[in-house]
C-alpha distance (Angstrom), angle and dihedral (degrees) to the residues before:
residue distance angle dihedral
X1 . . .
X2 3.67 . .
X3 4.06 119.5 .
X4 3.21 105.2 -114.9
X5 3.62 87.3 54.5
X6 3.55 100.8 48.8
X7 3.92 89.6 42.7
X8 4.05 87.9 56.2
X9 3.98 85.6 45.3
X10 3.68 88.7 53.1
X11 3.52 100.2 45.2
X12 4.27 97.6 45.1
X13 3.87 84.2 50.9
X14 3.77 88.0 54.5
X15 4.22 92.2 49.6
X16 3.98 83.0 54.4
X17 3.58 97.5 78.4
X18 4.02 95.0 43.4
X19 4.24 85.6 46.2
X20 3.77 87.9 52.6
X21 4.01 91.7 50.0
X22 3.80 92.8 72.4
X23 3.71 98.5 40.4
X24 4.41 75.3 127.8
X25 3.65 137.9 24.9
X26 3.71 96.7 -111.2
X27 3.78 90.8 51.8
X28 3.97 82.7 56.7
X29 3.76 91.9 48.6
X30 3.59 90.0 52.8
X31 3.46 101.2 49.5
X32 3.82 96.3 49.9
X33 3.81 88.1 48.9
X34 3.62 92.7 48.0
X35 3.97 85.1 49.8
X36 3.83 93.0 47.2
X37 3.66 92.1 42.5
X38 3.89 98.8 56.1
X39 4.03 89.1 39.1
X40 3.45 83.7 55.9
X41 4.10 92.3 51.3
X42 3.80 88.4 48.8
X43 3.64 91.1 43.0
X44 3.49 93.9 53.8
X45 4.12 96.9 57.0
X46 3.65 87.4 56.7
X47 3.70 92.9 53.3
X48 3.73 97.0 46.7
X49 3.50 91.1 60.0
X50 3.67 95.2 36.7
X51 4.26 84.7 58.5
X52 3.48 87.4 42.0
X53 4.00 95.2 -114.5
X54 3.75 82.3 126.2
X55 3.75 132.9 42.5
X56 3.75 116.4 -106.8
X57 3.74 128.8 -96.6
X58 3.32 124.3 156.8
X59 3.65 101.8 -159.2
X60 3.15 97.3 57.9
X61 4.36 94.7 45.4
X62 3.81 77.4 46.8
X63 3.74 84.1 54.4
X64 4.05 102.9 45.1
X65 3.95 89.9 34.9
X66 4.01 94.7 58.9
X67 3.89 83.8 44.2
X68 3.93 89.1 50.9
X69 4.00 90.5 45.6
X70 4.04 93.2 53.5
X71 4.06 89.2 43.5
X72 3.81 92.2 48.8
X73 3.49 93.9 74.9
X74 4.20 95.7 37.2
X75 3.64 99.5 81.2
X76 3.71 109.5 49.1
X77 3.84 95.8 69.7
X78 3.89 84.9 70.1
X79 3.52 101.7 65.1
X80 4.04 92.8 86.8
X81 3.81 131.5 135.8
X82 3.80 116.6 -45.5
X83 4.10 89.1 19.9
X84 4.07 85.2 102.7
X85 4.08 86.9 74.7
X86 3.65 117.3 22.0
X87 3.92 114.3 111.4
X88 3.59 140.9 -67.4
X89 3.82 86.2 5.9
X90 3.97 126.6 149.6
X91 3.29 117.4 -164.1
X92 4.02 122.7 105.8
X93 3.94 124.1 -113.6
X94 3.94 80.8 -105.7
X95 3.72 92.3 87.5
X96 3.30 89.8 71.1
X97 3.49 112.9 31.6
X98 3.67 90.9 48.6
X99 3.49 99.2 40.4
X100 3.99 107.4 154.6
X101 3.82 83.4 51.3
X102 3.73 96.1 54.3
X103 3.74 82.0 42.4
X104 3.40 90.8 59.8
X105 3.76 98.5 52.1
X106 3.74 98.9 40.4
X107 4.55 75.5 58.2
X108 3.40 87.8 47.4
X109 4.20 95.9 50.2
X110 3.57 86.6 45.9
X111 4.02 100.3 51.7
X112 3.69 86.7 43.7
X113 3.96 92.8 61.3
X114 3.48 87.0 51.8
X115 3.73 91.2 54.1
X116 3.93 90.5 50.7
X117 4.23 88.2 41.8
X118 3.66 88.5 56.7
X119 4.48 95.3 42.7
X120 4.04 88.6 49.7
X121 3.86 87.5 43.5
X122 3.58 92.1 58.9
X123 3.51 103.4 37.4
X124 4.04 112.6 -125.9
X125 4.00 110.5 131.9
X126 3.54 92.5 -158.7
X127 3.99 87.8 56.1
X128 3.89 91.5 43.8
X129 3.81 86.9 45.7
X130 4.05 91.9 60.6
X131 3.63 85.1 32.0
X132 4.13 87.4 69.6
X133 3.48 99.4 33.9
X134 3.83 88.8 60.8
X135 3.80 95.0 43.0
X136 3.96 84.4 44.4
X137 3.73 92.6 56.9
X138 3.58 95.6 39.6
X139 3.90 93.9 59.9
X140 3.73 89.5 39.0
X141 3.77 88.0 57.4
X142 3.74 93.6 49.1
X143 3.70 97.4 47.1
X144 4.02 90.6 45.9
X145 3.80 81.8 61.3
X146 3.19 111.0 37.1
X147 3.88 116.2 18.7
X148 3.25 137.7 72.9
X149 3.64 161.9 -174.5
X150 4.11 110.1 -68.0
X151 3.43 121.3 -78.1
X152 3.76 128.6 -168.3
């Protein structure tokens, strides 16, 4: 077997799994709550330290910051047809009926976490501090438009 071929075997039989997770819209729903949720977690040590509620380190912002870069861009794919009903779910009807615009903030989110990946990477707290007050306004932003309270 050559290795590119093996490699492309490889990496299709990894994409299986992911493929199978959204065989419904409520395993979709889950997923990109799941991703949110743990973003959120990793988000959150990042800002405590930014806010000074927790003591400075910048290995381990580096740490949490690369983990909230990688999840940024997990949870979008999730938001497919038949996502807008399935239950609990929060997001507003907006999603879909403005679609570039929630395309545009989901881009936004994403290019933001890069932005904070890159200020813990290198280290300066005042850069990591701007770093999560952008991020922090972005998702604020997004969720003022298009989530809300819990529906069934």
């Amino acid at each position: 077997m050559k290795p590119r071929f093996a490699i492309a075997v490889l990496l299709g039989s990894l994409c299986l799994p992911a493929l199978a997770q959204f065989q419904t819209p409520e395993a979709a729903i889950k997923y990109r709550q799941g991703a949110f949720s743990v973003m959120a977690a990793h988000f959150s040590r990042v800002a405590m330290m930014a806010q000074g509620i927790q003591p400075f380190d910048a290995k381990t912002a580096a740490e949490n910051a690369e983990l909230v870069g990688n999840l940024s861009r997990l949870p979008f794919t999730a938001f497919g047809p038949g996502t807008d009903k399935g239950a609990p779910n929060r997001s507003k009807d907006e999603i879909w009926k403005e679609s570039a615009k929630f395309k545009a903030a989901s881009d936004k989110m994403v290019a933001e976490a890069a932005k904070l990946e890159a200020a813990a990477r290198g280290g300066d707290f005042e850069a990591l501090k701007t770093a999560v007050g952008t991020l922090g306004r972005s998702c604020k932003s997004c969720h003022d438009d298009f989530r809300g309270s819990k529906r069934e």
